[in-house]
C-alpha positions as a Markdown table, in Angstrom:
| # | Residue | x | y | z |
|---|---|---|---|---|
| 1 | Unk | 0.0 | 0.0 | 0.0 |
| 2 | Unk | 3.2 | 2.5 | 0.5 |
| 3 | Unk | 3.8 | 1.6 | -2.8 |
| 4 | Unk | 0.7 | 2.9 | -4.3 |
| 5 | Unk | 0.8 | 6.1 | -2.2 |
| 6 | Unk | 3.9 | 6.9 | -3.4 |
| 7 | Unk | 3.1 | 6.0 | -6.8 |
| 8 | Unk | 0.3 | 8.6 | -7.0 |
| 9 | Unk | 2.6 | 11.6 | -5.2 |
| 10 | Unk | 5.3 | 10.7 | -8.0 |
| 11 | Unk | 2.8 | 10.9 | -10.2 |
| 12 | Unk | 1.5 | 14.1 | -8.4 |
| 13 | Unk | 4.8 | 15.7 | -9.0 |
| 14 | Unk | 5.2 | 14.4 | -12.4 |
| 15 | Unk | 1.8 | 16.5 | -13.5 |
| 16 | Unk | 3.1 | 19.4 | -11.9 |
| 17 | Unk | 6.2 | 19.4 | -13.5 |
| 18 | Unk | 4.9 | 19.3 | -16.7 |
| 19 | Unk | 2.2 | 22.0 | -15.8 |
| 20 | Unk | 5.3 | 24.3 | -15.0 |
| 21 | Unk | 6.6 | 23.4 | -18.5 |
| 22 | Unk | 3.5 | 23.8 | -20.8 |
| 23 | Unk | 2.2 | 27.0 | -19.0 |
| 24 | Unk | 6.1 | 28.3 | -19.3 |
| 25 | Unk | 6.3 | 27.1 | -23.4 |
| 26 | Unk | 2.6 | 29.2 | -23.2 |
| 27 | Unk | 4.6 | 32.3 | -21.6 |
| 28 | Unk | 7.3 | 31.9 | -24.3 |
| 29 | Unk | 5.1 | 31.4 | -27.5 |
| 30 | Unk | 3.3 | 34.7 | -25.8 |
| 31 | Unk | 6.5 | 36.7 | -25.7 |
| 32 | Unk | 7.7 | 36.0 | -29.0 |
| 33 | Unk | 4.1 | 36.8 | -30.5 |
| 34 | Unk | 4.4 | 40.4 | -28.6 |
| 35 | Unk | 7.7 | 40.7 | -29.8 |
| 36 | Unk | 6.3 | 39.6 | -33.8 |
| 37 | Unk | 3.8 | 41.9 | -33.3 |
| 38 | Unk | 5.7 | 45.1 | -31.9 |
| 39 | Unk | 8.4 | 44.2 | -35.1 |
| 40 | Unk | 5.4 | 44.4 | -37.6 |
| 41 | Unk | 4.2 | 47.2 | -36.2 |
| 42 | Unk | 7.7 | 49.3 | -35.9 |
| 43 | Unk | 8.4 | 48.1 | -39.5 |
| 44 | Unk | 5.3 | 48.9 | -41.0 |
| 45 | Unk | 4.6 | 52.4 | -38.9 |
| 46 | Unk | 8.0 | 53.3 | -37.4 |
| 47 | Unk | 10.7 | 51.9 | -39.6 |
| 48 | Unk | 9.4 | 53.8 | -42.5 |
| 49 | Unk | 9.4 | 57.3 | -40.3 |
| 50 | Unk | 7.0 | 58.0 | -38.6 |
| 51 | Unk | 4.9 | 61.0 | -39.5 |
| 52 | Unk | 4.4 | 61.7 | -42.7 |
| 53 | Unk | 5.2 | 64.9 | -44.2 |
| 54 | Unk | 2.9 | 66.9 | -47.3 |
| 55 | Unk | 5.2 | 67.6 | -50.8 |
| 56 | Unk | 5.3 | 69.2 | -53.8 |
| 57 | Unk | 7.6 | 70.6 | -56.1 |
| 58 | Unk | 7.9 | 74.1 | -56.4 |
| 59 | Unk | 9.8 | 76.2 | -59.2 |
| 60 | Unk | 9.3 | 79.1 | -57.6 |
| 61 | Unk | 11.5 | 78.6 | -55.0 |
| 62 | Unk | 15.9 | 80.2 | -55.2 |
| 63 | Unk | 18.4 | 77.4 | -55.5 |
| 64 | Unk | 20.0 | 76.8 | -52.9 |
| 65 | Unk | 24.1 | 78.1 | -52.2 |
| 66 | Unk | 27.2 | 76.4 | -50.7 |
| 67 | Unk | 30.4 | 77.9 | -49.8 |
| 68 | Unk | 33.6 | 76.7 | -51.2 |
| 69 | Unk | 37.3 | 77.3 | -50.8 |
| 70 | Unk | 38.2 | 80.9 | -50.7 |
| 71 | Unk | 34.5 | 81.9 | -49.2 |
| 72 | Unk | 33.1 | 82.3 | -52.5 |
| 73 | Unk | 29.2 | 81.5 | -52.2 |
| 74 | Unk | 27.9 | 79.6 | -55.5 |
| 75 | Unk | 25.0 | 78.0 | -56.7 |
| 76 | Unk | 24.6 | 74.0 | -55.1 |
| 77 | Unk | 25.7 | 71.6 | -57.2 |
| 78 | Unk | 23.3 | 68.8 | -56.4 |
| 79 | Unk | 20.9 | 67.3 | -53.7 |
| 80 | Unk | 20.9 | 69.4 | -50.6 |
| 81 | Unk | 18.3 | 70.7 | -47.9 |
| 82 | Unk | 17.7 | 74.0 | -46.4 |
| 83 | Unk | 15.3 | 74.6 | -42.9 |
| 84 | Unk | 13.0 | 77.5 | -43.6 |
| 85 | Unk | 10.3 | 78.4 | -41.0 |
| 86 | Unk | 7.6 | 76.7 | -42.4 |
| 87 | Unk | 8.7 | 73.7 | -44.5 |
| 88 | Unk | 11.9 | 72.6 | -45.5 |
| 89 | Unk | 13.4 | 72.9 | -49.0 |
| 90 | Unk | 14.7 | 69.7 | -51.0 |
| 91 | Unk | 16.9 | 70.2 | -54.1 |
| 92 | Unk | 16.9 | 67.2 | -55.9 |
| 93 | Unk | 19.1 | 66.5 | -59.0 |
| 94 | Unk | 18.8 | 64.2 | -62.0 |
| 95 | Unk | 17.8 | 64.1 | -65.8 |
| 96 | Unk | 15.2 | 66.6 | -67.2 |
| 97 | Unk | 13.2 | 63.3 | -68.4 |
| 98 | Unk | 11.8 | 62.1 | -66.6 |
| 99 | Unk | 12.6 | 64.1 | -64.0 |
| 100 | Unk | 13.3 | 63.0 | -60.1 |
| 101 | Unk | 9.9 | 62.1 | -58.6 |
| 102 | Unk | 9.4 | 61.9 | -54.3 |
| 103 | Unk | 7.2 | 58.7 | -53.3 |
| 104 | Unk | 6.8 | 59.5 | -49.3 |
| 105 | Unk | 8.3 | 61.9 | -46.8 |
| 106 | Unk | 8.4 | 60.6 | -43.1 |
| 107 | Unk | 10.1 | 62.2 | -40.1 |
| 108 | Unk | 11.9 | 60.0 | -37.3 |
| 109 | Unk | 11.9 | 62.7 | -33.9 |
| 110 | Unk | 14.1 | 59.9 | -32.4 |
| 111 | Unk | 16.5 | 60.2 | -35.0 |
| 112 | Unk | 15.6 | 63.7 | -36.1 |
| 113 | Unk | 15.8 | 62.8 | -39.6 |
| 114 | Unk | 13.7 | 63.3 | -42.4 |
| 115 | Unk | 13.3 | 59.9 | -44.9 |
| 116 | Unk | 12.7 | 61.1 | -48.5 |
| 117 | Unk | 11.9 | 57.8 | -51.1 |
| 118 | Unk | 12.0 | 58.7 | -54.8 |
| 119 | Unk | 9.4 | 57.1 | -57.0 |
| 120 | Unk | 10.3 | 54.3 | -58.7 |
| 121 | Unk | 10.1 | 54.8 | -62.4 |
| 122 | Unk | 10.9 | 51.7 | -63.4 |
| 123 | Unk | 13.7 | 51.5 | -66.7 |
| 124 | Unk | 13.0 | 54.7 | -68.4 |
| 125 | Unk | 15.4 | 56.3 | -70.3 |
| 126 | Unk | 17.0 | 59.3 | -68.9 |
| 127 | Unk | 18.4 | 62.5 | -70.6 |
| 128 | Unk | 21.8 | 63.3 | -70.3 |
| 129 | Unk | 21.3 | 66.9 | -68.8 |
| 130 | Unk | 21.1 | 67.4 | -65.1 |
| 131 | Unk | 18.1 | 69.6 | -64.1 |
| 132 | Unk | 18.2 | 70.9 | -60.4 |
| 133 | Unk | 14.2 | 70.5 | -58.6 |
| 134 | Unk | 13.4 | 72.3 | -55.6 |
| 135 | Unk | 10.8 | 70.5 | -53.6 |
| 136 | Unk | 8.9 | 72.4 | -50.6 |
| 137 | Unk | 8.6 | 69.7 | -47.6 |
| 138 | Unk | 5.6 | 70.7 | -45.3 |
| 139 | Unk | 5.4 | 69.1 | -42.2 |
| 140 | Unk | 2.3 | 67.9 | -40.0 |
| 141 | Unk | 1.3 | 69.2 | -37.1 |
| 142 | Unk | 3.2 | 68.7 | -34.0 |
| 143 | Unk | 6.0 | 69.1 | -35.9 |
| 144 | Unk | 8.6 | 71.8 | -36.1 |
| 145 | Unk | 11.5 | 72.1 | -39.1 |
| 146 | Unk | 13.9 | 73.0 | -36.7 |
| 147 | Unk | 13.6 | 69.6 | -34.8 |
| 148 | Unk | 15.3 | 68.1 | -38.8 |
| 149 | Unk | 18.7 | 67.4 | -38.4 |
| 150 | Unk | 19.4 | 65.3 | -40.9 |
| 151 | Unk | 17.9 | 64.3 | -44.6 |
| 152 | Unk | 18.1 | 61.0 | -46.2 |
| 153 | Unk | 17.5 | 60.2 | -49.5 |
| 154 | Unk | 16.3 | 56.4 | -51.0 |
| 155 | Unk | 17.0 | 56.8 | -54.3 |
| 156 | Unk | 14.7 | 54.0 | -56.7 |
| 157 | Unk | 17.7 | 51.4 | -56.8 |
| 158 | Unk | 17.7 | 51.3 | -52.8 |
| 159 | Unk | 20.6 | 52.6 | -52.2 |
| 160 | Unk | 20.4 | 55.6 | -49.2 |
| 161 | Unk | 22.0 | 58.2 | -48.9 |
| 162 | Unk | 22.7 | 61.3 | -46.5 |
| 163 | Unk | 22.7 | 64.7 | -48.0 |
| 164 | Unk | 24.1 | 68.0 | -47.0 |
| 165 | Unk | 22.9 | 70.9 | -45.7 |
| 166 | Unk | 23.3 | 74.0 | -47.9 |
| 167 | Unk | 24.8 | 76.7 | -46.7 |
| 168 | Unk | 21.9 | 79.3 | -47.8 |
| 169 | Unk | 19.3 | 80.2 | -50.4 |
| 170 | Unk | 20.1 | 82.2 | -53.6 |
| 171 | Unk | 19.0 | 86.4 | -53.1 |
């Protein structure tokens, strides 16, 4: 009869060993699910920027200047930003045709950057010139210019790139 008592406490502790194990493999499958979950959610909403900014190109706008050796100021060469108090200007270059086209605008606060993806245009052909664009970058509300630190550009082959700051706007 001590055998069968101790049979069904070995048994006892047997159940309850396994209970710890399933409802811990039920705590684990739980954690990686939040952690699946939070990944989607920070790729889908946060890892492309964050809030989305308004665009539009505008040729109204002065190109933008640099300063080079010797303290000459002259006209920027290529892609650059400038803060203004309202939006922030883009100067994009590329080929007239078919011209340099922005997809989506996003802001990052916790990287203070703002995430500029060109259209893709698929295989076009390009013309030879280079043709400047200045694009006028609006943000939404809650959101100042001054807190953009940084611009990055994804350019339609994927590749990123961070651009300069110009140094000023043309009189």
């Amino acid at each position: 009869m001590e055998d069968k008592h101790l049979y069904r406490e070995t048994q006892w502790d047997v159940s309850a060993e396994e209970s710890r194990a399933h409802h811990g493999l039920v705590a684990i499958g739980f954690a990686v699910l939040a952690v699946l979950v939070i990944a989607f959610c920070i790729w889908t909403f946060g890892g492309r920027g964050g809030a989305a900014w308004e665009f539009e190109a505008d040729d109204a706008l002065p190109i933008m200047t640099v300063k080079v050796t010797g303290g000459n100021t002259v006209a920027a060469p290529g892609d650059y930003w400038y803060p203004c108090d309202e939006f922030v200007q883009l100067q994009l270059s590329g080929g007239s045709i078919p011209g340099v086209e922005i997809e989506r605008v996003t802001f990052d606060a916790s990287l203070k950057a703002l995430s500029v993806e060109l259209k893709d245009q698929g295989d076009v052909p390009t013309t030879m010139d280079i043709a400047l664009t200045e694009w006028r970058l609006e943000p939404p509300s809650g959101v100042k210019v001054s807190e953009v630190e940084r611009v990055k550009i994804t350019y339609q082959d994927g590749s990123t790139n961070e651009i300069a700051r110009a140094d000023g706007l043309a009189g």
